[in-house]
N, CA, C and O atoms as a GROMACS GRO file, in nm:
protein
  364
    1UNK      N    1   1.003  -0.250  -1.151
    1UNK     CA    2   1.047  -0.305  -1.025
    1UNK      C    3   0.924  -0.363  -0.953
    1UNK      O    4   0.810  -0.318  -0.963
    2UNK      N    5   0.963  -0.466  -0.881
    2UNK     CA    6   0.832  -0.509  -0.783
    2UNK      C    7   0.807  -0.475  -0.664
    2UNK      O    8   0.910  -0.413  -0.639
    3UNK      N    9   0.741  -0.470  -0.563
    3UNK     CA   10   0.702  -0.494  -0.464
    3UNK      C   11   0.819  -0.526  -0.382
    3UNK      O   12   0.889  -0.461  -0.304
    4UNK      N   13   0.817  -0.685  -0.439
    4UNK     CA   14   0.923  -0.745  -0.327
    4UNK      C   15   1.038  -0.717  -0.316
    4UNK      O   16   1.093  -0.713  -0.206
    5UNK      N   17   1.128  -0.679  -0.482
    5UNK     CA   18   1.219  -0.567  -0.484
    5UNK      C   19   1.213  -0.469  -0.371
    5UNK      O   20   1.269  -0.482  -0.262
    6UNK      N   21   1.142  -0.375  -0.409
    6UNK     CA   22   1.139  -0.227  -0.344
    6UNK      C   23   1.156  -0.265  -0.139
    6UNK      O   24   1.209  -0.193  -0.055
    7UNK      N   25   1.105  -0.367  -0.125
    7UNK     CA   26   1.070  -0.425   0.009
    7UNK      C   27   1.238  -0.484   0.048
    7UNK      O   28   1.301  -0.446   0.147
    8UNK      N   29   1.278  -0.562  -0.033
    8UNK     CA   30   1.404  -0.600  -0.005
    8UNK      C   31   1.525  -0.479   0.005
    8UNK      O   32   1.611  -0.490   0.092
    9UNK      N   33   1.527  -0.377  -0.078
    9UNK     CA   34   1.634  -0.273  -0.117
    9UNK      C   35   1.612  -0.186   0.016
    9UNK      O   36   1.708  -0.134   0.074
   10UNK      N   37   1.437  -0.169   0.076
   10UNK     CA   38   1.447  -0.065   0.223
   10UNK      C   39   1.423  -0.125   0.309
   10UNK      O   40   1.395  -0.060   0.409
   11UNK      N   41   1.419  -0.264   0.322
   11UNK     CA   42   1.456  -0.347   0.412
   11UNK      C   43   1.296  -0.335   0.532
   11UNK      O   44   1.275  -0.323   0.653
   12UNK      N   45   1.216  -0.348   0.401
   12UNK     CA   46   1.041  -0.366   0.500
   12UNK      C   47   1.017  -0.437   0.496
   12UNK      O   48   1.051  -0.502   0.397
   13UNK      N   49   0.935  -0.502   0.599
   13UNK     CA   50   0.827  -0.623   0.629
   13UNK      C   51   0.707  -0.632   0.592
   13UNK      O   52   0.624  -0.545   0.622
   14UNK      N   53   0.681  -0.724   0.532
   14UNK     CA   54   0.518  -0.723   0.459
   14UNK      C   55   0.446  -0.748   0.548
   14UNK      O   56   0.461  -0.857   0.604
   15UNK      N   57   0.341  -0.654   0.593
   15UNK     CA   58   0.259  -0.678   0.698
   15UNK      C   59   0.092  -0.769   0.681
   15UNK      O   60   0.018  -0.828   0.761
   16UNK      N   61   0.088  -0.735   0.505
   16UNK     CA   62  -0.043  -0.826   0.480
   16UNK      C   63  -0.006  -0.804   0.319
   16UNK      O   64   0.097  -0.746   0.283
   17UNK      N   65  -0.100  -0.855   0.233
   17UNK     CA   66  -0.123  -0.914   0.092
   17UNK      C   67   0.044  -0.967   0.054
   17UNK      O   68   0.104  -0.920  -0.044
   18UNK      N   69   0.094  -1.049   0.127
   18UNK     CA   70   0.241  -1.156   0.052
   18UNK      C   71   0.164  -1.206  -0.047
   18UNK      O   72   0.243  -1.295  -0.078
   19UNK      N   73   0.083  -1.221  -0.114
   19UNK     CA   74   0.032  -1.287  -0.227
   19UNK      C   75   0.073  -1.195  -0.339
   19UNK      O   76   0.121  -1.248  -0.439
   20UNK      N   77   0.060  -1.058  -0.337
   20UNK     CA   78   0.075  -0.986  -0.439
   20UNK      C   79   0.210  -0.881  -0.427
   20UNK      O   80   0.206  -0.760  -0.452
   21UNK      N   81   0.328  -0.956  -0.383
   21UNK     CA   82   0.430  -0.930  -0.404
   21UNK      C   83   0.502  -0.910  -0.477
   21UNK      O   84   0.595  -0.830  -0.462
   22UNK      N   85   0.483  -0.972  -0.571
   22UNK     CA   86   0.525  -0.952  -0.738
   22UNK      C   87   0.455  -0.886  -0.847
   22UNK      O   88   0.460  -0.910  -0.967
   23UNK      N   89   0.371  -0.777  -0.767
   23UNK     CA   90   0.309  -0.692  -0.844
   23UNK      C   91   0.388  -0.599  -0.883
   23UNK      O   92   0.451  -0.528  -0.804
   24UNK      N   93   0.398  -0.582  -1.074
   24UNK     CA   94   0.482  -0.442  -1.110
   24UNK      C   95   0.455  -0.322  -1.044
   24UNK      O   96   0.341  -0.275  -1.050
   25UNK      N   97   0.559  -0.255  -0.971
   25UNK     CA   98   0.564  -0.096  -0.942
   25UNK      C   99   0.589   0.007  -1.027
   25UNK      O  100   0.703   0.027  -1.069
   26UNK      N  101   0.443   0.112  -1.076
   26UNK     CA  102   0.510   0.232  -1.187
   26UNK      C  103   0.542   0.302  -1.143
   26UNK      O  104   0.594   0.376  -1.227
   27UNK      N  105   0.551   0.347  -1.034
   27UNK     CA  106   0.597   0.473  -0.999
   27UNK      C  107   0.518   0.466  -0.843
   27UNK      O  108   0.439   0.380  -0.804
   28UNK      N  109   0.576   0.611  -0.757
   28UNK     CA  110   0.524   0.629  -0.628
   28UNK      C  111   0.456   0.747  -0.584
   28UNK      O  112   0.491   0.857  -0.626
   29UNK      N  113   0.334   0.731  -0.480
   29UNK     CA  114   0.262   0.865  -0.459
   29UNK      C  115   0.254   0.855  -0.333
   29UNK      O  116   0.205   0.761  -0.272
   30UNK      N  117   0.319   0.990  -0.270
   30UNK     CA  118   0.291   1.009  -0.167
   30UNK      C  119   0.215   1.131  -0.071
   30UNK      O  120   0.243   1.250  -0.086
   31UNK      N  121   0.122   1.084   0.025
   31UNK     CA  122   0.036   1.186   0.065
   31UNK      C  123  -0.023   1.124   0.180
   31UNK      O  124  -0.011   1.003   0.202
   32UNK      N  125  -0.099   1.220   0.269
   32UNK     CA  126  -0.198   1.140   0.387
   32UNK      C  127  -0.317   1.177   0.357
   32UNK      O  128  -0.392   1.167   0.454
   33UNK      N  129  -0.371   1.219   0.256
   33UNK     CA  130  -0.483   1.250   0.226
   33UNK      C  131  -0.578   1.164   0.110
   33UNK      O  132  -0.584   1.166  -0.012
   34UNK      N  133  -0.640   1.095   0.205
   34UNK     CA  134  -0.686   0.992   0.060
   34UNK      C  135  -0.760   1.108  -0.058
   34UNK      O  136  -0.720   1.096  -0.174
   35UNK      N  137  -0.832   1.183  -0.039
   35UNK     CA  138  -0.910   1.249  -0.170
   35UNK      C  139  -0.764   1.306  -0.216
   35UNK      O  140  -0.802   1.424  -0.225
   36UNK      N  141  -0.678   1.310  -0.239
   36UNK     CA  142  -0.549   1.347  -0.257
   36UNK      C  143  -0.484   1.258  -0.353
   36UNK      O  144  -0.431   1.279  -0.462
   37UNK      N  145  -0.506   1.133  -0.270
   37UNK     CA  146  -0.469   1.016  -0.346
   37UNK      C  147  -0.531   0.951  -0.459
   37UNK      O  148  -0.476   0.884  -0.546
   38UNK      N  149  -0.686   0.988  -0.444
   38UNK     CA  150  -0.767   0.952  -0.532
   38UNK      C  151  -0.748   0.991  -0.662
   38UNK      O  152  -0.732   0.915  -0.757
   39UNK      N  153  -0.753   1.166  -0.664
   39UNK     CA  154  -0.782   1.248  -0.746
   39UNK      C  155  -0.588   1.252  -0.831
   39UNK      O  156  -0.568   1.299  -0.943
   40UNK      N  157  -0.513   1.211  -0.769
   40UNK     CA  158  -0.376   1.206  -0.814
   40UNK      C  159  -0.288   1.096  -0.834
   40UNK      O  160  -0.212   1.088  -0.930
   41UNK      N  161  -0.296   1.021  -0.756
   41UNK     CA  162  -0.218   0.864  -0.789
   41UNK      C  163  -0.244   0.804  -0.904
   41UNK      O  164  -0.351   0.829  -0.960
   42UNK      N  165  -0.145   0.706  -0.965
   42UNK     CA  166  -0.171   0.623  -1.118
   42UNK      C  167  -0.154   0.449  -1.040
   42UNK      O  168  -0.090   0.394  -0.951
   43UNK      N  169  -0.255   0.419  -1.142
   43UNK     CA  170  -0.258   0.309  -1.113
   43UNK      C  171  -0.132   0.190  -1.124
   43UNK      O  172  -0.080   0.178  -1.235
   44UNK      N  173  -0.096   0.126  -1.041
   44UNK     CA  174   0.020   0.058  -1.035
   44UNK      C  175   0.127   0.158  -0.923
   44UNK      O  176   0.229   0.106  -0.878
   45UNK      N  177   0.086   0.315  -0.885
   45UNK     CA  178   0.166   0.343  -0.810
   45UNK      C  179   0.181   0.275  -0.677
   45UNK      O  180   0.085   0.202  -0.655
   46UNK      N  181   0.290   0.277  -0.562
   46UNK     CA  182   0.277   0.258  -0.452
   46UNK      C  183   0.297   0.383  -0.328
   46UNK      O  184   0.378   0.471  -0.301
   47UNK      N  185   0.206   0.344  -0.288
   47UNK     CA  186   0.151   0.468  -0.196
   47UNK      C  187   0.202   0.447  -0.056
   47UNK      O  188   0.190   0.346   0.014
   48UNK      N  189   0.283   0.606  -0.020
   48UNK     CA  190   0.326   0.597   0.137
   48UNK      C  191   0.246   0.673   0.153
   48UNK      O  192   0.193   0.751   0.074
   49UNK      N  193   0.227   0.649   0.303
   49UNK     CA  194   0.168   0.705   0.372
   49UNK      C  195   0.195   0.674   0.548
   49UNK      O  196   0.278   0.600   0.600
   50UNK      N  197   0.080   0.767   0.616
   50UNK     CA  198   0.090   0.746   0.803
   50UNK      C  199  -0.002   0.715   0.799
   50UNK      O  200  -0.037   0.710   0.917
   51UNK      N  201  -0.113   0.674   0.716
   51UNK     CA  202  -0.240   0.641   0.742
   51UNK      C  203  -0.230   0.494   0.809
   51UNK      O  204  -0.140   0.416   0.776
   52UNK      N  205  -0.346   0.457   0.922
   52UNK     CA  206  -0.309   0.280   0.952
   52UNK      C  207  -0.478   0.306   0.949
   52UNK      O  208  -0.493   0.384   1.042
   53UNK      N  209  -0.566   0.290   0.910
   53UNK     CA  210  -0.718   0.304   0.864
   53UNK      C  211  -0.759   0.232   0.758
   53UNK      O  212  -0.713   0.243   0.644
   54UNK      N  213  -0.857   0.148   0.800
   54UNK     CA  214  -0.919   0.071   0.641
   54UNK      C  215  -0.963   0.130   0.581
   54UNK      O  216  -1.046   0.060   0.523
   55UNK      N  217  -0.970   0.252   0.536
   55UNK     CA  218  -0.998   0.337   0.425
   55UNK      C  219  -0.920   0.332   0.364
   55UNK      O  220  -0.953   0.304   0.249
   56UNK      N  221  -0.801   0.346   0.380
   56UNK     CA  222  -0.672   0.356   0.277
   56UNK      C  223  -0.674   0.179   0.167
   56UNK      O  224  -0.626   0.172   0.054
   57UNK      N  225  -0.729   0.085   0.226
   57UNK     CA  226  -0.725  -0.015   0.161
   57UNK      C  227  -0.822  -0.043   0.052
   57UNK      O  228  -0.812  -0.133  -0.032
   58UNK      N  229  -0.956   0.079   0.066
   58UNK     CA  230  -1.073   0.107  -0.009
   58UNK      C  231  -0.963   0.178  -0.132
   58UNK      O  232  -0.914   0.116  -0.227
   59UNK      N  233  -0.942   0.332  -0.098
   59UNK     CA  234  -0.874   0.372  -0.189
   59UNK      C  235  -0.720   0.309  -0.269
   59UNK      O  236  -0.651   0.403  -0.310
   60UNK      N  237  -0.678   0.213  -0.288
   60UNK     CA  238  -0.595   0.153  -0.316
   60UNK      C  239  -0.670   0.017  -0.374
   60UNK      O  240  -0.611  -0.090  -0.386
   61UNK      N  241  -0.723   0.025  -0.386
   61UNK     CA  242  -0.822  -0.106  -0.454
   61UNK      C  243  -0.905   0.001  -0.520
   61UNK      O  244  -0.943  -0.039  -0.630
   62UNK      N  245  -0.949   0.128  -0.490
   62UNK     CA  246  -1.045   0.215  -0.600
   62UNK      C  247  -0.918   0.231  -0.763
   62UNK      O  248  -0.924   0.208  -0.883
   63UNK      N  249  -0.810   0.289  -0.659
   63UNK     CA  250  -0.702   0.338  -0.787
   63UNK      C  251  -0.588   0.208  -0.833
   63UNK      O  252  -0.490   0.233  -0.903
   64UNK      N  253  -0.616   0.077  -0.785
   64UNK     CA  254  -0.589  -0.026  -0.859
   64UNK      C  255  -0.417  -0.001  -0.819
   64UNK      O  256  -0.336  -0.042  -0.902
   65UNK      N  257  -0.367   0.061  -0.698
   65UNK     CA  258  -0.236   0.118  -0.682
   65UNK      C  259  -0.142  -0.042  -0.644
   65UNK      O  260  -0.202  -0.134  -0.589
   66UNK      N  261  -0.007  -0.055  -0.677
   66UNK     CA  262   0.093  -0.183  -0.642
   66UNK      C  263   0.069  -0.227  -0.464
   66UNK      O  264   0.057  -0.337  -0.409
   67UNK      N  265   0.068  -0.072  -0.406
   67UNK     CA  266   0.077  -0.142  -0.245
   67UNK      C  267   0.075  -0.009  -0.156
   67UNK      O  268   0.042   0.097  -0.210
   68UNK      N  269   0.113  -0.012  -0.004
   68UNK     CA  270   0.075   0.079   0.052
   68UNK      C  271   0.234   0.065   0.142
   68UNK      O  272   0.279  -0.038   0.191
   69UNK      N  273   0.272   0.149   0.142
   69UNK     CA  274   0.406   0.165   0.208
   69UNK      C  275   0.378   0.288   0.375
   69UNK      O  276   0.341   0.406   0.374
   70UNK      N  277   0.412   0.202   0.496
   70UNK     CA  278   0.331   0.235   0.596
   70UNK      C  279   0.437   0.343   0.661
   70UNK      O  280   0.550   0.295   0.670
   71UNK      N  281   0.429   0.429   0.690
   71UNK     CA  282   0.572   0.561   0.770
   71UNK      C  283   0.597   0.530   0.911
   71UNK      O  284   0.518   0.463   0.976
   72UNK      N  285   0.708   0.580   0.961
   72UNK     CA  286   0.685   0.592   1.103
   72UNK      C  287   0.675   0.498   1.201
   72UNK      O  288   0.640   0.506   1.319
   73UNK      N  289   0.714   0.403   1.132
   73UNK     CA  290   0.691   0.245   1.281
   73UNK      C  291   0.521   0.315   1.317
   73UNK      O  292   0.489   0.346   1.431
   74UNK      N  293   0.437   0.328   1.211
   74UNK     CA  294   0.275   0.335   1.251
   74UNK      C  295   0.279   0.177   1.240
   74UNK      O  296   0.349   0.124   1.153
   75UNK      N  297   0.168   0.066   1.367
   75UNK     CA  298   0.139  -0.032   1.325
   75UNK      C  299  -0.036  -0.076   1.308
   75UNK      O  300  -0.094  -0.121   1.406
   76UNK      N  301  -0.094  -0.062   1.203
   76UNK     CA  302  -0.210  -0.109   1.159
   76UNK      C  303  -0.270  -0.240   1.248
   76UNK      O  304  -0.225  -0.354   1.262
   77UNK      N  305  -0.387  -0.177   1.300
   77UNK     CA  306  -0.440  -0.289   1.355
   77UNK      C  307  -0.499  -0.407   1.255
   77UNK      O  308  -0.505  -0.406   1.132
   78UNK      N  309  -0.558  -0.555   1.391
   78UNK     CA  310  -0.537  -0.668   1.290
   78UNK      C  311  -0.667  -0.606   1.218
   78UNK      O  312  -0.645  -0.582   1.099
   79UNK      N  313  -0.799  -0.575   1.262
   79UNK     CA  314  -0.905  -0.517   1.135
   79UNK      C  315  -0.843  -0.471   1.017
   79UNK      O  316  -0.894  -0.514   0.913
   80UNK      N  317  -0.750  -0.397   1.006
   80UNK     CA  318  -0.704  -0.339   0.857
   80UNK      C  319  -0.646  -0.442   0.810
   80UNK      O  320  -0.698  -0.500   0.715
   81UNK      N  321  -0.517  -0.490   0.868
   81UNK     CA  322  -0.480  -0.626   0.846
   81UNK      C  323  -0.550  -0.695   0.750
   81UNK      O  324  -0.534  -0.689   0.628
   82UNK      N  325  -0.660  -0.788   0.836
   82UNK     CA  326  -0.748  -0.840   0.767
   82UNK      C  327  -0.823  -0.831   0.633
   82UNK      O  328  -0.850  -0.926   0.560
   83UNK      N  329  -0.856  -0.692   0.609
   83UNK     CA  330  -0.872  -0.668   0.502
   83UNK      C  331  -0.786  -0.653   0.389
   83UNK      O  332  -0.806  -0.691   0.273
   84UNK      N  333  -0.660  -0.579   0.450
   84UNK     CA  334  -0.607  -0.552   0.319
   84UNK      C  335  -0.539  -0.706   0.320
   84UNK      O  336  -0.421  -0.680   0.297
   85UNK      N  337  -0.548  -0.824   0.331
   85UNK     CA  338  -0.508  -0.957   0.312
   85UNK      C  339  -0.663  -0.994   0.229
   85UNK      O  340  -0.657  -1.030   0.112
   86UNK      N  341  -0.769  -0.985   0.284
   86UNK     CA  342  -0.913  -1.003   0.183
   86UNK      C  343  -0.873  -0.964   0.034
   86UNK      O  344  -0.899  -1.030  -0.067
   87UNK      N  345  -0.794  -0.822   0.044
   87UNK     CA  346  -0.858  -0.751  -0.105
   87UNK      C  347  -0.721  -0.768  -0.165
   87UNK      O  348  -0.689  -0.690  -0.255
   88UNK      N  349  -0.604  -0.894  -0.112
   88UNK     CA  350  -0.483  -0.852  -0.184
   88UNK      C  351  -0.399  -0.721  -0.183
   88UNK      O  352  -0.349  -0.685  -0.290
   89UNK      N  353  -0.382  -0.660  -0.088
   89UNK     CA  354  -0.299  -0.483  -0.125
   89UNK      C  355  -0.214  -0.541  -0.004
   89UNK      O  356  -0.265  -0.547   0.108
   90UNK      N  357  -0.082  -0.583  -0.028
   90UNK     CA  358   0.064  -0.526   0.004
   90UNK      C  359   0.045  -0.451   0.071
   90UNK      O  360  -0.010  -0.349   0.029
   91UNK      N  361   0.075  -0.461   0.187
   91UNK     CA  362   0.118  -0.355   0.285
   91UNK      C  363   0.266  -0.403   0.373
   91UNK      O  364   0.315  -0.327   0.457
   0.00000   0.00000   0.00000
């Protein structure tokens, strides 16, 4: 499944990387703990989380993950924004 799939079926808004929307999804990891995420996520997973921090866009580009799925009506400022549109990661 893709991205834009998974986005269309729960009815989310892509907040940054629309370029890599059509990235295959293997599976999903969820946690708020990036060393959590590090040490456990597979690459191609997509990761929820409450995190709105440009760290999370480091770790998701470390573990090569589909995208970052955001909880909670949290809204990421434009700095994270920005980046995760730099490094390509779906949010």
């Amino acid at each position: 499944m893709k991205i834009k799939d998974i986005a269309e079926k729960l009815q989310l808004k892509a907040l940054a990387g629309q370029k890599n929307l059509d990235v295959d999804v293997t599976g999903g990891y969820t946690s708020d703990l990036l060393s959590d995420v590090i040490a456990n996520s597979n690459e191609g997973n997509i990761w929820i989380t409450l995190q709105i921090h440009q760290n999370i866009i480091a770790v998701a580009k470390l573990k090569d993950l589909a995208g970052i799925i955001i909880v909670n009506n949290r809204e990421p400022d434009a700095d994270m924004l920005k980046k995760a549109n730099e490094e390509n990661v779906p949010i």
